[in-house]
C-alpha positions as CSV (number, residue, x, y, z in Angstrom):
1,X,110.3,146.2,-60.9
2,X,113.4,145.8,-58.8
3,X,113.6,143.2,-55.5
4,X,113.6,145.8,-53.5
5,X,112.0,149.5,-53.5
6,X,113.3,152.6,-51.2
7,X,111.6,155.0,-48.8
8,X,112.6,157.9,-46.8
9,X,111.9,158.7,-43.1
10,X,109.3,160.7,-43.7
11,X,108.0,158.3,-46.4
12,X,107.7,155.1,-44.1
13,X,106.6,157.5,-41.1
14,X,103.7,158.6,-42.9
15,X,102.8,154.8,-43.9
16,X,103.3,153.3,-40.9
17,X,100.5,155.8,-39.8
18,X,98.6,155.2,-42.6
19,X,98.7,151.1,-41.2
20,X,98.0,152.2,-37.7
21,X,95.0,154.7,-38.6
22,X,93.6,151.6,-40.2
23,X,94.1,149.3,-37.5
24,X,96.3,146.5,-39.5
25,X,98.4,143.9,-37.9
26,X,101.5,145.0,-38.8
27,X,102.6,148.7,-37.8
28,X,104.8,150.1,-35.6
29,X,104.7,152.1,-32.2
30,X,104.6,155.4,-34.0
31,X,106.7,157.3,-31.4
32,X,109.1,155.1,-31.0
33,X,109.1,155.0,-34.7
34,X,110.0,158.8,-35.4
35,X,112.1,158.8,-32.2
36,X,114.7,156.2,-33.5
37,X,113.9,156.5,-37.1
38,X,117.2,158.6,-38.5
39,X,115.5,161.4,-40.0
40,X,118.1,161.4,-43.0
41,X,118.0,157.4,-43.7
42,X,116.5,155.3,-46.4
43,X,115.1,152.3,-45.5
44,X,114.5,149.1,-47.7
45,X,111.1,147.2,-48.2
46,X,113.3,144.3,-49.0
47,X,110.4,142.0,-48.8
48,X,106.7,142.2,-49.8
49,X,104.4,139.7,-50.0
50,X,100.8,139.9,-51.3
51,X,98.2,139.9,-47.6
52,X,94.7,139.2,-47.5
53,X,94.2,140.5,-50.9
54,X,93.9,143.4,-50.2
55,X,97.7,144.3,-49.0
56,X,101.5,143.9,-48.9
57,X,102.8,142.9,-45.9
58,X,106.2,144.6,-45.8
59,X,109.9,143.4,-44.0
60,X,111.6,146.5,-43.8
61,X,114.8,147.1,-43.0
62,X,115.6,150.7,-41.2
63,X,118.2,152.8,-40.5
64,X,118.1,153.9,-37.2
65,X,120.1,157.1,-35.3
66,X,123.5,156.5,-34.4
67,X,124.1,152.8,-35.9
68,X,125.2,151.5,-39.3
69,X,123.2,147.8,-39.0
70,X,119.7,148.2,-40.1
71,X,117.2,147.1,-37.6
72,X,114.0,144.9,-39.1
73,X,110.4,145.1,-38.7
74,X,107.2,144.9,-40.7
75,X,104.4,146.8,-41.9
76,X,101.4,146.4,-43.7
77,X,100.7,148.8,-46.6
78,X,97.2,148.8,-48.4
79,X,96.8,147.6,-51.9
80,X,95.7,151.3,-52.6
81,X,98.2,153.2,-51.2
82,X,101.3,151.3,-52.9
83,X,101.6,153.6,-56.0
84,X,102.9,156.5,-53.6
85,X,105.7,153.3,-52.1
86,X,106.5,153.1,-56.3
87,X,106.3,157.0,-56.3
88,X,108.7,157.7,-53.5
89,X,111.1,155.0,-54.7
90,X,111.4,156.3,-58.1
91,X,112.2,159.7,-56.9
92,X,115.0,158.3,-54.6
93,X,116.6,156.3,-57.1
94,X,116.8,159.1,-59.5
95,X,118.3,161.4,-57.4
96,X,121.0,158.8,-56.1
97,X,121.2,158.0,-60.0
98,X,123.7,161.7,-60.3
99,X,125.4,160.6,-57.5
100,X,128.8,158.9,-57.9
101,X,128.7,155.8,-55.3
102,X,131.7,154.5,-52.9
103,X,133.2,151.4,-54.3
């Protein structure tokens, strides 16, 4: 497993309402969220840390509309639900595996 594993917008929308729907202590406003979320970013989990037993509790770092510096915040994800995080990072890293990157 790398250090770090990948999500899209959509991917880290749809968890963070996973985190709220369960009323965990770390989520986000989801509004705000999707409102300054950029809709073609990837975002890093560039922490996780084991929580409760029974889930990760997340740093993530985001890429928001209109700015290059990622902006930090934290979510929990549920033991159960990490195998679509591993899913969803696989898929990213093998499409940006074709792709020839800036040096």
């Amino acid at each position: 497993m790398t250090d770090y594993q990948l999500l899209s917008t959509n991917a880290l929308l749809h968890l963070n309402k996973v985190a709220v729907d369960l009323d965990l202590n770390e989520s986000m406003h989801p509004d705000l969220l999707a409102m300054d979320l950029d809709p073609e970013g990837l975002h890093v989990l560039q922490r996780v840390l084991l929580h409760n037993d029974k889930e990760y509790r997340c740093q993530i770092l985001m890429k928001t509309n209109g700015s290059d510096e990622p902006v930090t915040g934290w979510l929990d994800v549920p033991l159960e639900v990490w195998t679509f995080v591993a899913k969803v990072d696989a898929v990213i890293r093998e499409a940006l595996g074709d792709m020839e990157l800036p040096t």
